[in-house]
Structures are given as structure tokens and as C-alpha cells.
N, C-alpha and C positions, 0 to 999 in steps of 0.2 A: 548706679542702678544695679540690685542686685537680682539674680538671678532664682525667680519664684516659681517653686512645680504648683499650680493648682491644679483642681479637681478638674476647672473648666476646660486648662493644656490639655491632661491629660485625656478629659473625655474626646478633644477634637483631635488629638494625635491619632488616635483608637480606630476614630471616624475616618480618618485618612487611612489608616493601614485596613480597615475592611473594607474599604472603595476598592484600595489597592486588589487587597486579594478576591473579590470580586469580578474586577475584571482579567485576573490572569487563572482566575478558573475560568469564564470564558473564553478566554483565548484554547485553555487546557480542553475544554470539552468540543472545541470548533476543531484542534488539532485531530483529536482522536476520532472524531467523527470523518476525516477529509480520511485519517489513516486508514479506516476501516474501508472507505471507497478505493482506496488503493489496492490491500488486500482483496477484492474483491474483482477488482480488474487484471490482478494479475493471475487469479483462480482460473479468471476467463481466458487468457492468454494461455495459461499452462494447458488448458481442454484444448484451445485450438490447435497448439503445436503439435501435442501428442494425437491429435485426428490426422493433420497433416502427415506427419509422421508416420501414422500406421499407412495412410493411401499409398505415400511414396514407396515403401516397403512392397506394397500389392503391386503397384506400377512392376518394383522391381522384378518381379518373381514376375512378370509376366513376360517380360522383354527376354528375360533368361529362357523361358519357355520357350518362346519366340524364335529366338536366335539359336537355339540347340535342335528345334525342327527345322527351321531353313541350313541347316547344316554350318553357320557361319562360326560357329566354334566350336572347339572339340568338349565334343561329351563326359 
């Protein structure tokens, strides 16, 4: 039995390798879309820390106030 390329091989190999890449651009375009949700939650995180961030800061400057009008440390 020797081994024949036909048109027919060839056209159904073709057929397989575009299913293939078919589905791994969907895979490609579900990644990217999931990554962009992540960039996106982390945008939100990076806002809240740095909101956090500035109150703690106010907190601080207030206690300092605080504490240098009740005399409890040196000025």
C-alpha cells in the first residue's frame, strides 16, 4: 500500500487544521477578554488603596494634632 497525497487528503487535513485554529482563537479571544476584566479590577483596587491611603494619612495628622495639644509629646 503506497502512500497517496490527494486533493481529497489534502482538503480534509486543511479542514482540520481550521477547526483547529478556530477554536484556539476562541480560546485567544475568551483569554483576552477575562484579561481585560482583570486589568480592570485591579484599576479598582489600585483607587481604593490610594483612597485608603490618603484617610490614613488625615487620620494621622490628626492624632498628631491631638496628641501635641493634650501635651502628650514634645512639640
Amino acid at each position: 500500500m503506497s502512500d497517496k497525497v490527494t486533493n481529497e487528503l489534502i482538503y480534509e487535513t486543511l479542514k482540520r487544521m481550521q477547526q483547529t485554529l478556530g477554536t484556539h482563537t476562541q480560546y485567544h479571544l475568551e483569554t483576552k477578554e477575562r484579561l481585560g476584566l482583570l486589568e480592570y479590577q485591579v484599576g479598582g483596587l489600585t483607587a481604593q488603596y490610594a483612597s485608603l491611603s490618603q484617610r490614613l494619612d488625615r487620620v494621622d495628622e490628626h492624632l498628631t494634632r491631638i496628641e501635641k495639644r493634650l501635651d502628650l509629646v514634645e512639640a
